[in-house]
N, C-alpha and C positions, 0 to 999 in steps of 0.2 A: 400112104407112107408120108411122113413128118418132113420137110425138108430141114437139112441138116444145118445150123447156124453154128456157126466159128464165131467164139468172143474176139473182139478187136485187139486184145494184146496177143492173140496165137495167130493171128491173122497176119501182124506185122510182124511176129516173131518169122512167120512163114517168109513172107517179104525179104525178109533183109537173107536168112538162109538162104535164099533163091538167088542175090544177087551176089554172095560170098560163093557159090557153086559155080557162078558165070565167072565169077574174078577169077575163080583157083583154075578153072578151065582153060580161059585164056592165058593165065600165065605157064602153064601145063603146056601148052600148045606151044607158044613164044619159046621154052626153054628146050623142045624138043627140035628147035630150027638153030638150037646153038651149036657154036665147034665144041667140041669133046675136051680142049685145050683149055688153056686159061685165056680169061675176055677181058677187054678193056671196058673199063665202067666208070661212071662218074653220077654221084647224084646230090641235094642239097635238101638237107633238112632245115626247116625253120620251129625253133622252140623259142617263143616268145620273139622277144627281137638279135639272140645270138640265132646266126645259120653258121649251120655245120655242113661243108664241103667236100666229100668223098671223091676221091680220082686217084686214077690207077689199074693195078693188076686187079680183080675179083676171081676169084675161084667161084666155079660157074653156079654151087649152089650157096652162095652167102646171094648171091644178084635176087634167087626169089625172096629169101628173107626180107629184105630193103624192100621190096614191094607188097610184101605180107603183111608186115608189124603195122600199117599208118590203118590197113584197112581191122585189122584183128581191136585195134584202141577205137575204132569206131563202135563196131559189134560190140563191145564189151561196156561204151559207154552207155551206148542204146539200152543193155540189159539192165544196168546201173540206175538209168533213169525209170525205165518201167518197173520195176522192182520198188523204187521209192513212192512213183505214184501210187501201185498198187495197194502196197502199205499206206500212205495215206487217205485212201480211200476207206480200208478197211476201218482206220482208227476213227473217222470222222464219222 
């Protein structure tokens, strides 16, 4: 029997979907230890050199969103980039 070799972009592909399962997890977890109420939240984005300062009421399900989006423009830039090398590879 042949052992089975994974090309290095399904391999990382693999990688990062393993750690987006751990994230969604733990925040799955954190938002099941929330009051049923509305929560107090506050968080601060940095886009370049403006931050944007969030505080206030949250409605308990926009708090996962705020924690989703930073990591979801990662994944997406990750596919971005290997998608480009791939292609250049191919062309070269």
């Amino acid at each position: 029997m042949k052992p089975l070799r994974i090309p290095p972009e399904l391999a990382l592909l693999f990688l990062i979907l393993g750690v987006f399962l751990v994230f969604a997890g733990v925040v799955l977890l954190s938002i099941s230890f929330a009051p049923a109420g509305r929560a107090w939240g506050g968080g601060l984005i940095i886009i370049g050199p403006f931050p944007i300062i969030l505080y206030g009421k949250l409605h308990p399900a926009i708090l996962p969103l705020i924690l989703i989006i930073p990591l979801l423009v990662f994944i997406l830039l990750t596919l971005y980039l290997l998608g480009r090398a791939r292609s250049g590879e191919e062309a070269g």
